[in-house]
Structures are given as C-alpha cells and as structure tokens.
C-alpha positions in Angstrom: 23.0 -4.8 -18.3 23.0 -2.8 -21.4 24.5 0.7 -21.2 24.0 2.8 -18.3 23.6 6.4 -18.3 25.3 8.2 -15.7 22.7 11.0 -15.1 20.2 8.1 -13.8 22.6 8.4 -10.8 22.3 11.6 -10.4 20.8 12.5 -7.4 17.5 14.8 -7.8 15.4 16.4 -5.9 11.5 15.3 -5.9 8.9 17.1 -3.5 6.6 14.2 -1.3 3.7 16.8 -1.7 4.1 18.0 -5.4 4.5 21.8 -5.8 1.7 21.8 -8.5 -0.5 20.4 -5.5 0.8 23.3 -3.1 3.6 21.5 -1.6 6.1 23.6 -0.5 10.0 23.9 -1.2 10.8 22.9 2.5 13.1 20.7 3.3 10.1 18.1 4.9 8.7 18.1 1.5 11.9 17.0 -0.3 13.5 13.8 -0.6 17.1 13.0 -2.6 16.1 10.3 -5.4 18.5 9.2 -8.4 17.4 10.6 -11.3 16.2 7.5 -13.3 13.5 6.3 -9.8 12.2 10.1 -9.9 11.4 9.5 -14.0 10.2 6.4 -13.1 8.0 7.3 -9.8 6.0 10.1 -11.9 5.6 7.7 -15.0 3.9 5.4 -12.5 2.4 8.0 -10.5 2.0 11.3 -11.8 1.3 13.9 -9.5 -0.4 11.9 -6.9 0.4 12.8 -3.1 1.3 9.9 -1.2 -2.1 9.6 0.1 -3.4 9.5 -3.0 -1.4 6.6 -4.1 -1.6 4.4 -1.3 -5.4 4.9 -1.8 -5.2 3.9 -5.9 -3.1 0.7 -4.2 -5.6 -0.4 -1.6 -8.5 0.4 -3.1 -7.8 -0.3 -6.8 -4.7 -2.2 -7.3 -5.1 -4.4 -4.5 -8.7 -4.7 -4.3 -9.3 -3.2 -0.9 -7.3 -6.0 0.9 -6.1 -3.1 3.5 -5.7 -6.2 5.8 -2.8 -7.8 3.9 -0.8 -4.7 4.2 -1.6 -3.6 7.7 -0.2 -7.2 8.3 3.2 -7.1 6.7 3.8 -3.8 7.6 3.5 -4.9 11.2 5.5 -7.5 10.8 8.5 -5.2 10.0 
C-alpha cells in the first residue's frame, strides 16, 4: 500500500451523539477512533446519530430487510 500517513493513526476523539446535535462532552458520548475511520465515518455519515443511521441502512440502503439483520446479529 502506497504511502501511509502517520496521523491516520492517530487516535481521535469522535462523540456517538454529535455535539452539534446536543451530545454532550461525557465520557459515554466519546469513543477513541484513528484519525483516518473518524474522516471516513463523517464522509459516509455526516452528523447522523447512530439512530439515525441504522435507520438510513434499514430503511434505505437495505430496503427495509430489518429481518436479515436481526438474524445475523443474533447469530453473534
């Protein structure tokens, strides 16, 4: 793989609930992310709260087949 920048290791801090959707500074709210998956999660995501994105997924992406997942996930 091509060159690798070291700040996409970097490990930053990205709030579940985004401050500019009243999440809070809190540790529950924050989770420790490399750098280049934080870039990459609001490219993909923007300011979505995890509800909202497993919502777009279900009911967009995957065509409401909420069945499919409930599945695999209780597979696990």
């Amino acid at each position: 793989m091509g060159n690798r920048n070291p700040k996409d290791y970097l490990i930053t801090r990205h709030h579940i609930i985004p401050k500019s959707r009243d999440g809070s500074s809190r540790l529950e709210n924050i989770a420790g992310v490399p750098d280049r998956d934080h870039r990459n999660y609001h490219n993909l995501f923007n300011n979505k709260t995890p509800e909202e994105i497993v919502d777009y997924l279900v009911n967009d992406y995957w065509n409401g087949k909420w069945e499919y997942v409930e599945n695999v996930y209780n597979k696990r």
